[in-house]
Each structure stands twice: as C-alpha cells, then as structure tokens.
Residue frames as a rotation matrix with the C-alpha (Angstrom) as fourth column:
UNK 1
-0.812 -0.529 0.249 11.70
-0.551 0.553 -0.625 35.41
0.193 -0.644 -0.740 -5.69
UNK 2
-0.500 0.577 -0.646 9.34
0.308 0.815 0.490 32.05
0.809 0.047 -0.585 -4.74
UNK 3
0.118 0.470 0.875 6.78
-0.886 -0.348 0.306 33.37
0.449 -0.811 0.375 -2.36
UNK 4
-0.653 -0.531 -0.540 7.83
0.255 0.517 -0.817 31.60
0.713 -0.672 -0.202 1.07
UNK 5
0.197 0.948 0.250 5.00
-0.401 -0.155 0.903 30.55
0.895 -0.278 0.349 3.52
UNK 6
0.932 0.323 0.166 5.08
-0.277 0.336 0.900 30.52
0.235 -0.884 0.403 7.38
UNK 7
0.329 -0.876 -0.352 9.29
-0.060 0.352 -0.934 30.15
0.942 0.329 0.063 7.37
UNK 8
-0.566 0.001 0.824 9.14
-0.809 -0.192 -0.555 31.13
0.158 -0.981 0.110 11.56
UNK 9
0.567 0.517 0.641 7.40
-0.804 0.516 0.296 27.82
-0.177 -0.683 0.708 12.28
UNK 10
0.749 -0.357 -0.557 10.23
0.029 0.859 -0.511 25.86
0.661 0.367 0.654 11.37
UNK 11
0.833 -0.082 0.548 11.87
-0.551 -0.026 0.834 24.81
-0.054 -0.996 -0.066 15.09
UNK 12
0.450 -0.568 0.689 13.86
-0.163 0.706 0.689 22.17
-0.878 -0.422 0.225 14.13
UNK 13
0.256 -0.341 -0.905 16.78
-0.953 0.064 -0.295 21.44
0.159 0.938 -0.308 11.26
UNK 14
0.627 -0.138 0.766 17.79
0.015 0.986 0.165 17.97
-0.779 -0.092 0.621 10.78
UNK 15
0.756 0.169 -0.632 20.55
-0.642 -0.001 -0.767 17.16
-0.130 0.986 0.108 8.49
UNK 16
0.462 -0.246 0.852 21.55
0.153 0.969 0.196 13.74
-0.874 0.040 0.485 7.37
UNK 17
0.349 -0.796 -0.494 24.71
-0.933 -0.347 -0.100 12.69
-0.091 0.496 -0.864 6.10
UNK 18
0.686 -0.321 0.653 26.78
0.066 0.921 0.384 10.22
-0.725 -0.220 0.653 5.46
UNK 19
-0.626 -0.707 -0.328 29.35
-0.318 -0.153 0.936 8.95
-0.712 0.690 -0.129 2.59
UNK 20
-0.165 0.347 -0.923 27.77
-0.966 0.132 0.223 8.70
0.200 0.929 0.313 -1.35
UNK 21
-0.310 0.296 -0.903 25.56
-0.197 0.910 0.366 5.42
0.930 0.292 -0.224 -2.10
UNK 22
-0.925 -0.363 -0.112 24.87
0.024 0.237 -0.971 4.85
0.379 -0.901 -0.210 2.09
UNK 23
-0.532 0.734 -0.422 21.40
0.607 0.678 0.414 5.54
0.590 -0.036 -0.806 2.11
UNK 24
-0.918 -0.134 -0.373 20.97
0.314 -0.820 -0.478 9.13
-0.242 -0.556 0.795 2.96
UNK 25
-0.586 0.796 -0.154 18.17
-0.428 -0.142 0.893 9.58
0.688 0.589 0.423 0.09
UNK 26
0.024 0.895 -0.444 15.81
0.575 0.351 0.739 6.81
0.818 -0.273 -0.507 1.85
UNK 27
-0.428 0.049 -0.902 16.51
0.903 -0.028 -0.430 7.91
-0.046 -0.998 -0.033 5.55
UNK 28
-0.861 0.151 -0.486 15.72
0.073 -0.908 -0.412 11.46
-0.504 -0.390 0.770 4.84
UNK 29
-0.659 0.752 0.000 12.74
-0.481 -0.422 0.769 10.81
0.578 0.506 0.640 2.91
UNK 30
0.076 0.776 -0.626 11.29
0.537 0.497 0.681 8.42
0.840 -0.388 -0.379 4.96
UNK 31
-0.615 -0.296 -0.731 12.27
0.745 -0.522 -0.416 11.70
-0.258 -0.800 0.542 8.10
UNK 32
-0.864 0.163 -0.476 10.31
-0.261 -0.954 0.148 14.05
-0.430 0.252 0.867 5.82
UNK 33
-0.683 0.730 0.023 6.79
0.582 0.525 0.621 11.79
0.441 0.438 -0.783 5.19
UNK 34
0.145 0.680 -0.719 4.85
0.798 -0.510 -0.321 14.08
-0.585 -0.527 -0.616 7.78
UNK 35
0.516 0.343 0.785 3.05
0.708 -0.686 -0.166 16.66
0.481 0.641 -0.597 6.09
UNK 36
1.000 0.010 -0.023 4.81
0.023 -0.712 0.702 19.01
-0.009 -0.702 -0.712 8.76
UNK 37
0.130 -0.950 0.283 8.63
0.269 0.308 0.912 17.90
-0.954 -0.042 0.295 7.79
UNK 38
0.808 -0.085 -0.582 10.07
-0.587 -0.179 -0.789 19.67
-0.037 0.980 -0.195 4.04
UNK 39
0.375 -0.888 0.268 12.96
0.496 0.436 0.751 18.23
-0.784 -0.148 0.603 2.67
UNK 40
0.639 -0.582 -0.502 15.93
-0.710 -0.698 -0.094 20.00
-0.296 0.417 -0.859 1.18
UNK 41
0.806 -0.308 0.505 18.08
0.373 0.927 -0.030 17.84
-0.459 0.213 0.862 -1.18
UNK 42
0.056 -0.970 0.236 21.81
0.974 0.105 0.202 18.13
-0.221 0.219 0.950 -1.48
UNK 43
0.967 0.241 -0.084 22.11
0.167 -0.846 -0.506 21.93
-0.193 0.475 -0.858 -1.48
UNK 44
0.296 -0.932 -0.211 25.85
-0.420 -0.325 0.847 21.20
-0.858 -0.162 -0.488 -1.33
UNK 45
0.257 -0.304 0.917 26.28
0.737 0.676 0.018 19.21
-0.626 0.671 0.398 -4.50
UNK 46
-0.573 -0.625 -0.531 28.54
-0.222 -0.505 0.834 21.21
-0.789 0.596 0.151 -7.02
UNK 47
-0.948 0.231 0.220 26.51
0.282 0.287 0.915 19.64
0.149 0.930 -0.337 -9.92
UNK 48
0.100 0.988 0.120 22.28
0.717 -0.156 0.680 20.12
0.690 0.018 -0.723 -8.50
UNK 49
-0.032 0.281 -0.959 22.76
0.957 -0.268 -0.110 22.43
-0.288 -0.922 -0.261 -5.30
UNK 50
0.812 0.195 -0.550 23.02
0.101 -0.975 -0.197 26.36
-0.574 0.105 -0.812 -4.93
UNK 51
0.895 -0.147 0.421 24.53
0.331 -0.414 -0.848 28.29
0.299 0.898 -0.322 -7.33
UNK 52
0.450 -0.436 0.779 28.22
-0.761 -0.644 0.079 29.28
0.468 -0.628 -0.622 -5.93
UNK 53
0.659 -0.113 0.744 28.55
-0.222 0.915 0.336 25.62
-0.719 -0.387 0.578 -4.77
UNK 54
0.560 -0.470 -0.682 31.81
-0.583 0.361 -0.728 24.54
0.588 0.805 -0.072 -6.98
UNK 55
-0.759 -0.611 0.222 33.99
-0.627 0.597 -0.501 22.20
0.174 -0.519 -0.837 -4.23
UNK 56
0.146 0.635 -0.759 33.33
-0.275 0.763 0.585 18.79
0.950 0.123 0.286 -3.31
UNK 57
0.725 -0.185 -0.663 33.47
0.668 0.424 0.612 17.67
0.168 -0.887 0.431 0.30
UNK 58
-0.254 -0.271 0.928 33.99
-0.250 -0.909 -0.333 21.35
0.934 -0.317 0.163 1.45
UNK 59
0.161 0.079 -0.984 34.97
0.758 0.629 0.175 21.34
0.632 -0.774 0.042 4.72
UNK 60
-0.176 -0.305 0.936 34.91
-0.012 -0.950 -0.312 24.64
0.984 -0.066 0.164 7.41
UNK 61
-0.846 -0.359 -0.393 36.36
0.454 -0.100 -0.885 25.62
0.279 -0.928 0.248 10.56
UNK 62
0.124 0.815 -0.566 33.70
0.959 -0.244 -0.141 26.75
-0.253 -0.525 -0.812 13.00
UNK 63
-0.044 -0.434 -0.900 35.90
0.212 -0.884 0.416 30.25
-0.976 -0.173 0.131 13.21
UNK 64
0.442 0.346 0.828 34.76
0.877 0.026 -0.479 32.20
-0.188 0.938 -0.292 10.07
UNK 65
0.350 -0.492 -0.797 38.08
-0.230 -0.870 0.436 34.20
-0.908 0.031 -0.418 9.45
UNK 66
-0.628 -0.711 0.316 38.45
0.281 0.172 0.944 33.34
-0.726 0.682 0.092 5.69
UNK 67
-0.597 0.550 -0.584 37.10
-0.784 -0.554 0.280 34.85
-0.169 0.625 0.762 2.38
UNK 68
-0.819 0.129 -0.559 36.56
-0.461 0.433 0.775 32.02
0.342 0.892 -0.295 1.07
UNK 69
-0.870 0.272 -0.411 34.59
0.492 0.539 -0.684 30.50
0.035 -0.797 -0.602 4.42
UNK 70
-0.492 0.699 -0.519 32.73
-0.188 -0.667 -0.721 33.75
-0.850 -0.257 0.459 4.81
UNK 71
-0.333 0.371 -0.867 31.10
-0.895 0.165 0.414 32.93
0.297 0.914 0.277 0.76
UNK 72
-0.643 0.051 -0.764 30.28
0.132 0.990 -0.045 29.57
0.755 -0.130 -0.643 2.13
UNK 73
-0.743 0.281 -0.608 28.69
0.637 0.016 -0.771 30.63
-0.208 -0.959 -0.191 5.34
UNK 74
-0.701 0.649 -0.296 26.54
-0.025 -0.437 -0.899 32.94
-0.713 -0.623 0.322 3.19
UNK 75
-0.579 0.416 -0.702 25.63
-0.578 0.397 0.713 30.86
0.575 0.818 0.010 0.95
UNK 76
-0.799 0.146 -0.583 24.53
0.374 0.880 -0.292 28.37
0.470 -0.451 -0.758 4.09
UNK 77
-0.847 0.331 -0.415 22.87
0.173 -0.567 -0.805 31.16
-0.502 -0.754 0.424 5.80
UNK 78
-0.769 0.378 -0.516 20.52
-0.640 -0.474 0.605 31.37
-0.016 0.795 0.606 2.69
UNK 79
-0.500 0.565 -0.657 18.95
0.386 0.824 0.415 27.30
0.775 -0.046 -0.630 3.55
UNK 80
-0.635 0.606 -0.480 17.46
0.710 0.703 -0.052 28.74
0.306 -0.373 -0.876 6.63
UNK 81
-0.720 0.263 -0.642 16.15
-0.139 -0.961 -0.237 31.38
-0.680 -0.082 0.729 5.78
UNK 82
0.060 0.418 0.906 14.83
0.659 0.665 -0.351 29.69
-0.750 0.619 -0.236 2.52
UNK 83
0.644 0.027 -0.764 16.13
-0.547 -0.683 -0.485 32.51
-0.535 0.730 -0.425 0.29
UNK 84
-0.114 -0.962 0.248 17.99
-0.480 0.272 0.834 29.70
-0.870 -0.024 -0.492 -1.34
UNK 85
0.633 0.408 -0.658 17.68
-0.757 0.147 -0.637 28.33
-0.163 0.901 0.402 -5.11
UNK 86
-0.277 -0.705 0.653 19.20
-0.181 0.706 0.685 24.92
-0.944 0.072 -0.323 -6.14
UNK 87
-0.330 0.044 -0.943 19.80
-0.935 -0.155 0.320 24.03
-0.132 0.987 0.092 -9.76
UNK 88
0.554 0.623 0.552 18.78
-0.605 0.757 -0.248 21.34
-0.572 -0.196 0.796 -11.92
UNK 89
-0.678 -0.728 0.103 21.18
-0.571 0.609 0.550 18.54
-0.463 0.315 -0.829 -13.13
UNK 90
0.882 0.470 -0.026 20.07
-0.352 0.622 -0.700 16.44
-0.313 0.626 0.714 -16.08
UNK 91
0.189 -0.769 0.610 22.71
-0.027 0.617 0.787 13.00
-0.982 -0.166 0.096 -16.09
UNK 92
-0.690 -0.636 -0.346 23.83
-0.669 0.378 0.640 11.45
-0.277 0.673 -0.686 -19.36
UNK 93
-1.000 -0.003 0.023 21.96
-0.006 0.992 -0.126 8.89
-0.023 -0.126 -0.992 -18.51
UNK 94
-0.353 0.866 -0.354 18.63
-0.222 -0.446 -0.867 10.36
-0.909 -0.227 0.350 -18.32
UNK 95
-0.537 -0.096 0.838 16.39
0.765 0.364 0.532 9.10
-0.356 0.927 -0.122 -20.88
UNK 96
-0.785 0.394 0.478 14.78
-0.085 -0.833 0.546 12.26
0.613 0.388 0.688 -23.04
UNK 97
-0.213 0.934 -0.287 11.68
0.406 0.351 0.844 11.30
0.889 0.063 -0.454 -21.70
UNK 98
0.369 -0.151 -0.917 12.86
0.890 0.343 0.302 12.30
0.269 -0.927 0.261 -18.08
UNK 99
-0.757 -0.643 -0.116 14.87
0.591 -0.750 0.296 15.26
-0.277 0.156 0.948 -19.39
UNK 100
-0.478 0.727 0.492 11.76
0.423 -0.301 0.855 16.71
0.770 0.617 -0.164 -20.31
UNK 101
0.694 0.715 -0.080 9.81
0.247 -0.133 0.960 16.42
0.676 -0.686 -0.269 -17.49
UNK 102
0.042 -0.885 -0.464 12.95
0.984 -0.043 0.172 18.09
-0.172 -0.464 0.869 -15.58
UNK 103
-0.788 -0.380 0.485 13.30
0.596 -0.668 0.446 20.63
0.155 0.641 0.752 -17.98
UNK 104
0.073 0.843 0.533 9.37
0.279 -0.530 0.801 21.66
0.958 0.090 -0.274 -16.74
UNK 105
0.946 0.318 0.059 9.02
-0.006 -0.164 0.986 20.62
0.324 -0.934 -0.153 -12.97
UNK 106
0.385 -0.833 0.398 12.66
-0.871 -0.471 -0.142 20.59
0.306 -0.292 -0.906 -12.37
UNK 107
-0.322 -0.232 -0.918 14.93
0.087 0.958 -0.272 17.96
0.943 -0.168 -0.289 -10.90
UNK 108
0.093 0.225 -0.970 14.45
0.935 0.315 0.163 16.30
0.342 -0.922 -0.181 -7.22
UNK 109
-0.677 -0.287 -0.678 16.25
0.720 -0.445 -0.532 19.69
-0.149 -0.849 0.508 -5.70
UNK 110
-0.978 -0.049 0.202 14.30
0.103 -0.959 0.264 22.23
0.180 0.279 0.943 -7.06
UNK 111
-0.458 0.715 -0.529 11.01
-0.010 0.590 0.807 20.23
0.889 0.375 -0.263 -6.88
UNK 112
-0.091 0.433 -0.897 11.17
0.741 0.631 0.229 19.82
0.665 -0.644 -0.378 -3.24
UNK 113
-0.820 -0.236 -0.521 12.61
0.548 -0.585 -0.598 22.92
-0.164 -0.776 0.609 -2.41
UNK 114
-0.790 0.598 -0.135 9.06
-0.283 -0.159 0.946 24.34
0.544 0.786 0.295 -3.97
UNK 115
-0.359 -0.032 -0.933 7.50
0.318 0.935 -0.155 22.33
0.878 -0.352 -0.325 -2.02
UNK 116
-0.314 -0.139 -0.939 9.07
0.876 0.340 -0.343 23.37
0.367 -0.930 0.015 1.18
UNK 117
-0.982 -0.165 -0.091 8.88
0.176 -0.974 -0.140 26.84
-0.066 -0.153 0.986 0.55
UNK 118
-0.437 0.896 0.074 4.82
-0.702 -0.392 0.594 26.79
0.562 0.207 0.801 0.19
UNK 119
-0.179 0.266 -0.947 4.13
0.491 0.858 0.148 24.20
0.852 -0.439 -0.285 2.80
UNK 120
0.181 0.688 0.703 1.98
-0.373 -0.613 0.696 26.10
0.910 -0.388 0.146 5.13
UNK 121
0.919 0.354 0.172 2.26
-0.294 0.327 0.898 23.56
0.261 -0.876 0.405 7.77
UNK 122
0.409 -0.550 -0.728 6.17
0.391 0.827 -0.404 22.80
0.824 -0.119 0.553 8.15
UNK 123
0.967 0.236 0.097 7.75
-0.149 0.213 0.966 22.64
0.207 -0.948 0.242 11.51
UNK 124
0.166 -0.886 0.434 10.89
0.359 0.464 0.810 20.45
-0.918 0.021 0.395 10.83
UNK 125
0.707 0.010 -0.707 12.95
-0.688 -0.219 -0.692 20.86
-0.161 0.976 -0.148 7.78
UNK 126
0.547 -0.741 0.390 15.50
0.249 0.589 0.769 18.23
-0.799 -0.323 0.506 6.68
UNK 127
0.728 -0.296 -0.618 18.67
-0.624 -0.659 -0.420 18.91
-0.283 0.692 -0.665 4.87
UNK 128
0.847 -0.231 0.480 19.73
0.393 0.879 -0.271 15.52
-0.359 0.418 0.835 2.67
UNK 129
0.896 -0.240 -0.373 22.93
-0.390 -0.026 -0.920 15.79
0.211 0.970 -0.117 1.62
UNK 130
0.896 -0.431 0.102 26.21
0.377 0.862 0.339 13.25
-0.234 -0.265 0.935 1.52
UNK 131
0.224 -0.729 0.647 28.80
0.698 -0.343 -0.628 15.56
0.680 0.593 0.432 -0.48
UNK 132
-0.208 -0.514 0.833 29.02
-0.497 -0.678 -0.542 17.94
0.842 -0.526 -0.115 3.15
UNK 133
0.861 0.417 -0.291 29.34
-0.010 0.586 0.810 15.47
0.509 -0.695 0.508 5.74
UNK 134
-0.259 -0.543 -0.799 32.28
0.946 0.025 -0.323 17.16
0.196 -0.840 0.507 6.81
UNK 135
-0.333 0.514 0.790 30.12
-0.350 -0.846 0.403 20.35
0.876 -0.143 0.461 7.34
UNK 136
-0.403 0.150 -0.903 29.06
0.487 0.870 -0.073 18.22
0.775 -0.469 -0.424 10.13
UNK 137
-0.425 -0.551 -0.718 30.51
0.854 -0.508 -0.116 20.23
-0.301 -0.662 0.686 12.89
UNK 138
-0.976 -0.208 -0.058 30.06
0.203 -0.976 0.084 23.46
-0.074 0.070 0.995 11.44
UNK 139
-0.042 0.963 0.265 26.17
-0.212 -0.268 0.940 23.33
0.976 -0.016 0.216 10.61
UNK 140
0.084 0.250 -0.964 25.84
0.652 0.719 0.243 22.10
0.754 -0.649 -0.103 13.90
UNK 141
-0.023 -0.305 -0.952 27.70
0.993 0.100 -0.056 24.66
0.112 -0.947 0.300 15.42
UNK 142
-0.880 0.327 -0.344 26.51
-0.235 -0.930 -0.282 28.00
-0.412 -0.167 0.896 13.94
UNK 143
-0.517 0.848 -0.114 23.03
-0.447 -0.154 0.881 26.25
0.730 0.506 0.459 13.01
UNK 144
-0.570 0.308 0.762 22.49
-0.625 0.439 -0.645 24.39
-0.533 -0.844 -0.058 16.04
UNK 145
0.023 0.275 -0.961 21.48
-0.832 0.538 0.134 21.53
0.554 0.797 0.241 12.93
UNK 146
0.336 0.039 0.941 20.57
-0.765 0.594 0.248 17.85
-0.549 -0.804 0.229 14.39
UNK 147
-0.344 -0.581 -0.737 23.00
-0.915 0.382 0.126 15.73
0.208 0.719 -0.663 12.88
UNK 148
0.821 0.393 0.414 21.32
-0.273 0.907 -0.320 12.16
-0.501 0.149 0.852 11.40
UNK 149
-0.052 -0.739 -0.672 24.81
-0.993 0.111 -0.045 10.17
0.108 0.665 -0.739 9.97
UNK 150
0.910 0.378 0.171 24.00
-0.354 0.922 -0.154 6.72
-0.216 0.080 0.973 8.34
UNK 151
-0.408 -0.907 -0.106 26.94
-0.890 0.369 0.269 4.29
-0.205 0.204 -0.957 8.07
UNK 152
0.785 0.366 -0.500 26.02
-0.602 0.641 -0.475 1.56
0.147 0.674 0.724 5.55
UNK 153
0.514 -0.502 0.696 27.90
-0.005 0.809 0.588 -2.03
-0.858 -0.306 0.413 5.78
UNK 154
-0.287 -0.668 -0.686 30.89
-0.475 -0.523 0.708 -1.75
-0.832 0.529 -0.167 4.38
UNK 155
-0.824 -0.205 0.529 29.94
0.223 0.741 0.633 -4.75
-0.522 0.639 -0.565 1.97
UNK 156
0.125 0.990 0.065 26.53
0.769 -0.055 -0.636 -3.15
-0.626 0.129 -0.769 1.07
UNK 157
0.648 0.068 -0.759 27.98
-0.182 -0.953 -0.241 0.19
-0.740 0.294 -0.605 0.72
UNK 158
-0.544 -0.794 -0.272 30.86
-0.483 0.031 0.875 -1.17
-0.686 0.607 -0.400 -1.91
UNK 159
-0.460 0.553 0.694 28.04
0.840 0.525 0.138 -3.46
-0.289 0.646 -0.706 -3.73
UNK 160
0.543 0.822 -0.172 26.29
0.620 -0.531 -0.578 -0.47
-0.566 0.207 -0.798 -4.06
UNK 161
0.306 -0.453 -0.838 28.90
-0.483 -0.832 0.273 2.01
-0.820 0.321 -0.473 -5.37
UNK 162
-0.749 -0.625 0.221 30.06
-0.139 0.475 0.869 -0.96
-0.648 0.620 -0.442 -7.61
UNK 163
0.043 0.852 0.521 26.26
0.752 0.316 -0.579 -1.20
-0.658 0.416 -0.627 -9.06
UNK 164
0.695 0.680 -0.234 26.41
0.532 -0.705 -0.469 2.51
-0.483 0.201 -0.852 -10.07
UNK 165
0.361 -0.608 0.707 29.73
0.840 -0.118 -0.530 2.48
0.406 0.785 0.468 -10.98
UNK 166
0.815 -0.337 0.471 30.86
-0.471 -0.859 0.201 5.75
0.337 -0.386 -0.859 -8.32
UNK 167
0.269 -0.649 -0.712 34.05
0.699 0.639 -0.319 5.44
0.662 -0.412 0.626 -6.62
UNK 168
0.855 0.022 -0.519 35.37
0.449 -0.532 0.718 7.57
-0.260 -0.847 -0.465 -3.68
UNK 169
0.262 -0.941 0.214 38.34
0.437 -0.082 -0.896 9.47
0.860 0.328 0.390 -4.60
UNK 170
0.478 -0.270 -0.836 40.79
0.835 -0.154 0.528 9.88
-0.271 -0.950 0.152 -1.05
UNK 171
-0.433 -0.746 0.507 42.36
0.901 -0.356 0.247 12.34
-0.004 0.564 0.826 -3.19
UNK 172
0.027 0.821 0.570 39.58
0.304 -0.550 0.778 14.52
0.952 0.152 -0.264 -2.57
UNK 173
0.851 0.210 -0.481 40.89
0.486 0.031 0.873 15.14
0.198 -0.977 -0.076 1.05
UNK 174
0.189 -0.939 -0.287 43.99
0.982 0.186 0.039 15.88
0.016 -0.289 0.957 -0.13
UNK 175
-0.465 -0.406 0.787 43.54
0.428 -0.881 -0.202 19.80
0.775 0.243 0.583 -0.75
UNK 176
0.527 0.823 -0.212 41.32
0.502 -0.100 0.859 20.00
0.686 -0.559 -0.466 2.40
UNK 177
-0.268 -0.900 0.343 44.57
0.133 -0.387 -0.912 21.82
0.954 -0.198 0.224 4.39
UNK 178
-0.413 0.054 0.909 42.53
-0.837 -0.415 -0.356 22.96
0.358 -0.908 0.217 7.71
UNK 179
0.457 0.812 -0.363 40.79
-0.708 0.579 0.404 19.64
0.538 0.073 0.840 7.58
UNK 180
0.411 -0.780 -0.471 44.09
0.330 0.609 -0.721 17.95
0.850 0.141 0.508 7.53
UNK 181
-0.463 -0.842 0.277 45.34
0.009 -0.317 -0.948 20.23
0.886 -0.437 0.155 10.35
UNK 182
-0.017 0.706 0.708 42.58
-0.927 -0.277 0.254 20.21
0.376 -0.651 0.659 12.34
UNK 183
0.743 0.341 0.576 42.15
-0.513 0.843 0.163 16.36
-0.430 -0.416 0.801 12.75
UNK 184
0.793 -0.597 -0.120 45.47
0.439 0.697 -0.566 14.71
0.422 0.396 0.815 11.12
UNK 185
0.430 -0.781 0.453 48.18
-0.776 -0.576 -0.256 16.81
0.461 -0.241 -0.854 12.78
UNK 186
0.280 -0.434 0.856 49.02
-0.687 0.532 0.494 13.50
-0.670 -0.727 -0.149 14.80
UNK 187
0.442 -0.151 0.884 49.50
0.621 0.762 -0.180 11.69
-0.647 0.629 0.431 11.46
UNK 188
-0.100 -0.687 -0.720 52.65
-0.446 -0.615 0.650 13.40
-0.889 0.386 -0.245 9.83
UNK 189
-0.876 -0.459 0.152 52.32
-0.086 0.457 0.885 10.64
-0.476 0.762 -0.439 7.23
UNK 190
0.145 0.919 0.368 48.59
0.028 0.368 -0.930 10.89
-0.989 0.145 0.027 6.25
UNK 191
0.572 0.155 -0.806 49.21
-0.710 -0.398 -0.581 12.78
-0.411 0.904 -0.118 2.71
UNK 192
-0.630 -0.635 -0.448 51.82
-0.777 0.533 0.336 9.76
0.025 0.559 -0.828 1.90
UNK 193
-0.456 0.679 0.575 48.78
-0.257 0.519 -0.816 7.41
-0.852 -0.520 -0.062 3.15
UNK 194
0.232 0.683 -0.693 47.21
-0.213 -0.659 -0.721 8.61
-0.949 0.315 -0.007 0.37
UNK 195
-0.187 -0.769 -0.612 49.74
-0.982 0.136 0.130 8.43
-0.017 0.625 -0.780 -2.16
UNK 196
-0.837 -0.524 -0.157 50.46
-0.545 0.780 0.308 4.92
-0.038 0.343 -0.938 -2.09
UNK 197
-0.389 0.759 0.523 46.81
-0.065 0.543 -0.837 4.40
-0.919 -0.360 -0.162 -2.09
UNK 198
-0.250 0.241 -0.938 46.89
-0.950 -0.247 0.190 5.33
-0.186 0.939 0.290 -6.25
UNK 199
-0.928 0.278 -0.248 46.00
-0.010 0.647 0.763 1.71
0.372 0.711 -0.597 -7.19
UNK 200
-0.588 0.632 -0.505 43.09
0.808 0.489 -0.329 1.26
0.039 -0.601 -0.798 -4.95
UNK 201
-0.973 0.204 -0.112 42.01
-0.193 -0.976 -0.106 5.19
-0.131 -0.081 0.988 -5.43
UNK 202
-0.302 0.895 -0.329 38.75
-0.735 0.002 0.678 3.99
0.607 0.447 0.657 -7.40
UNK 203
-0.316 0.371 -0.873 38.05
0.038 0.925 0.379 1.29
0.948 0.086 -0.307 -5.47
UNK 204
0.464 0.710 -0.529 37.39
0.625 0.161 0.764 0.40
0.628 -0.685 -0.370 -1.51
UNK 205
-0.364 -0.882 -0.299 40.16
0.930 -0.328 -0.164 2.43
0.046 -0.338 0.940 -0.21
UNK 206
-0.764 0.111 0.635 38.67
0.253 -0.854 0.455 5.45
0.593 0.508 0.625 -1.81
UNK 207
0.119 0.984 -0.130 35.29
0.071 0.123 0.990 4.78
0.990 -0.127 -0.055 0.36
UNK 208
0.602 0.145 -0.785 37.15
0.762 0.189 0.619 3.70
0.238 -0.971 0.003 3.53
UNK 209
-0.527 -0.849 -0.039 39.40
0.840 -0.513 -0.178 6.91
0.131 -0.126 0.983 3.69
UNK 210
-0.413 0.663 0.624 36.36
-0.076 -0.708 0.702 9.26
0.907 0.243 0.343 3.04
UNK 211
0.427 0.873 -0.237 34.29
-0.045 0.282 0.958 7.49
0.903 -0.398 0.160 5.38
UNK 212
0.002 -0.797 -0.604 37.52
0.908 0.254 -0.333 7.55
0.419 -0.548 0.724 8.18
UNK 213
-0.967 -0.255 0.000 37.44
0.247 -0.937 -0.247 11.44
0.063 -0.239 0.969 8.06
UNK 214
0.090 0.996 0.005 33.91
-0.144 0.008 0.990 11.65
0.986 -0.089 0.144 8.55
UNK 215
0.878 0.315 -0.361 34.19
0.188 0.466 0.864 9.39
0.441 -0.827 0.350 11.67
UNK 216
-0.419 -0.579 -0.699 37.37
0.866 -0.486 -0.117 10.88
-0.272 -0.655 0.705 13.55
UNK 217
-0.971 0.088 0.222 35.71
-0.147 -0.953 -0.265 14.62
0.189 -0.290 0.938 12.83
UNK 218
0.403 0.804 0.438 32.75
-0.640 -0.094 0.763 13.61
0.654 -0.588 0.476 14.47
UNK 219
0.839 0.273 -0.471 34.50
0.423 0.218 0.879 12.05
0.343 -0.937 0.067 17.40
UNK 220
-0.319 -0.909 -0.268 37.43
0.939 -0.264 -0.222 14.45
0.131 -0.322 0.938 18.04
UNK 221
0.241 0.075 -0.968 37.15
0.574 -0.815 0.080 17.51
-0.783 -0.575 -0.239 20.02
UNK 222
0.673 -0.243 0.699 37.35
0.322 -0.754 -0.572 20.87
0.666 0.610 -0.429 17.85
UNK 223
0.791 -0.578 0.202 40.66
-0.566 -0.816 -0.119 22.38
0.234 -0.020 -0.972 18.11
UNK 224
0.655 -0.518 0.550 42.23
-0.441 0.328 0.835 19.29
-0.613 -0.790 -0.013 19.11
C-alpha cells in the first residue's frame, strides 16, 4: 500500500460538482493551489476512478439499507481515509506520446492522488468529480463534505459539450428508481418525459434533464 503522510490533519473535505464540460476541473484546481489543499480527481468515474466503480451518475439514499449501497458506501469510506486507489484511463485519442508518459506516472487520478497521499502539509482535501453530483446529499450527509456546485451558462456549457463532442444521455436517470422516488414522485409522467425526449437525447435536452435533477435534489428536503 502507498505510504500515507499526516492523513489526521485533514479538517476539511470539499467536493465540487456539477454536470460534465461545466468547469469542475478549473474550479477545483484553482481550490487546491495551496500547498496545504490535495486534490482527488473523479474517484467516481467508471472509466479512471476506484476500482468497483461500474455505474454512471450513481445516486444513494442517505439510509444505507441496500447491498448494493453498502459496496458503495465502502468504497466512499476508502477517499477519507486515503486507503483508496484510482485507475488509469488512456482515451483513443491520446497521442502515443502521452500514452507513454501515463503508462509511467499515471493519468491525472492516480498522479494526484500520490501527491495527496505524501503531502506532509495538507489540511483541506478536494474531491473533483462531475459523474456523482447526485452523491451530493449523501457525501454531505455521512461525510459532513462541503459541497462546491458550478452551473455553467447554458450556452457555454452546450458550446462546450458540442466542442468535445459529449452529450448528456436523460436516459441515464432512467434506471435511477430511488432517485426517481425520492424527488419525482409528484411527476407520475417523468419516465414518459423522457421518452419522447429520444430525438433530442444527444443533444440539449440530454444536458438540461441531467442538470434539472441535480438542481431539485439539492433544493428538496430528503424524504420529501
């Protein structure tokens, strides 16, 4: 295991969210420039985060009475402790040249998490990551996590996804069941919402439907 230095002087979690392309990357590096701030990048991402991580925009009830929850919760329990490990992802797109130097020092997550874990002096830790911004709630409420959530103009945030070519899929909410019951129970018709949103899936729809359930579970009471 990565020898881990001084892990009891870290007081304070921070962790910034938002939806994909929004500008989570700058905000949380430019939160984690003091020598006294690590940063943790995207331990939820199915493709670079912890091992065990296979859902996208996993979402969990505070109440931790499911298998599957309880595997989730101790996988989470693992970031602040720092007994956590995050793979490395090498795109398509990567030229060799890049894939190399990866293949030595790792990508971004593994790089930083290195880093954090020998940083003698950290204090704060931040935890970057856009694919569990409906974890919101729940890191918050058994990590006692300060929640940083950027919301990018819509017309930025659609130039931007349209630069890189991502799209939001709302369809990605649709297997979210406690999500759905927790905060849609007053909208019998959401899952047809959805549906008839199949042309527009890739496009702005996909963004503003994501970015909807974000912002009603962070301003609706839990349980309500």
């Amino acid at each position: 295991m990565m020898l881990k230095i001084a892990i009891d002087k870290i007081e304070n979690w921070i962790f910034v969210t938002g939806v994909i392309r929004s500008g989570t990357t700058f905000v949380g590096k430019v939160l984690s420039l003091p020598l006294s701030v690590d940063y943790i990048h995207e331990p939820f991402n199915p493709l670079c985060g912890m091992p065990g991580i296979d859902r996208w925009y996993c979402y969990m009830r505070p109440g931790l009475n499911i298998e599957e929850i309880q595997h989730y919760h101790h996988l989470t329990k693992t970031i602040f402790n720092y007994n956590l490990t995050l793979r490395s992802w090498y795109p398509d797109s990567d030229p060799w040249s890049r894939k190399i130097v990866k293949s030595l020092v790792g990508s971004r997550g593994p790089f930083y998490l290195r880093l954090a874990k020998t940083n003698p002096f950290h204090q704060t830790a931040i935890i970057k990551d856009p694919i569990a911004n409906l974890l919101t709630e729940y890191l918050y409420i058994n990590f006692r996590v300060k929640p940083v959530i950027v919301i990018k103009h819509p017309t930025s945030l659609i130039a931007s996804l349209k630069r890189v070519n991502w799209w939001l899929n709302p369809y990605d909410i649709n297997g979210r069941s406690q999500l759905i019951e927790d905060y849609f129970s007053d909208e019998p018709d959401f899952l047809k919402k959805i549906g008839l949103t199949q042309y527009w899936v890739r496009r702005l729809i996909g963004a503003s439907y994501i970015k909807y359930c974000l912002h009603k579970a962070k301003n609706t009471p839990t349980g309500k």
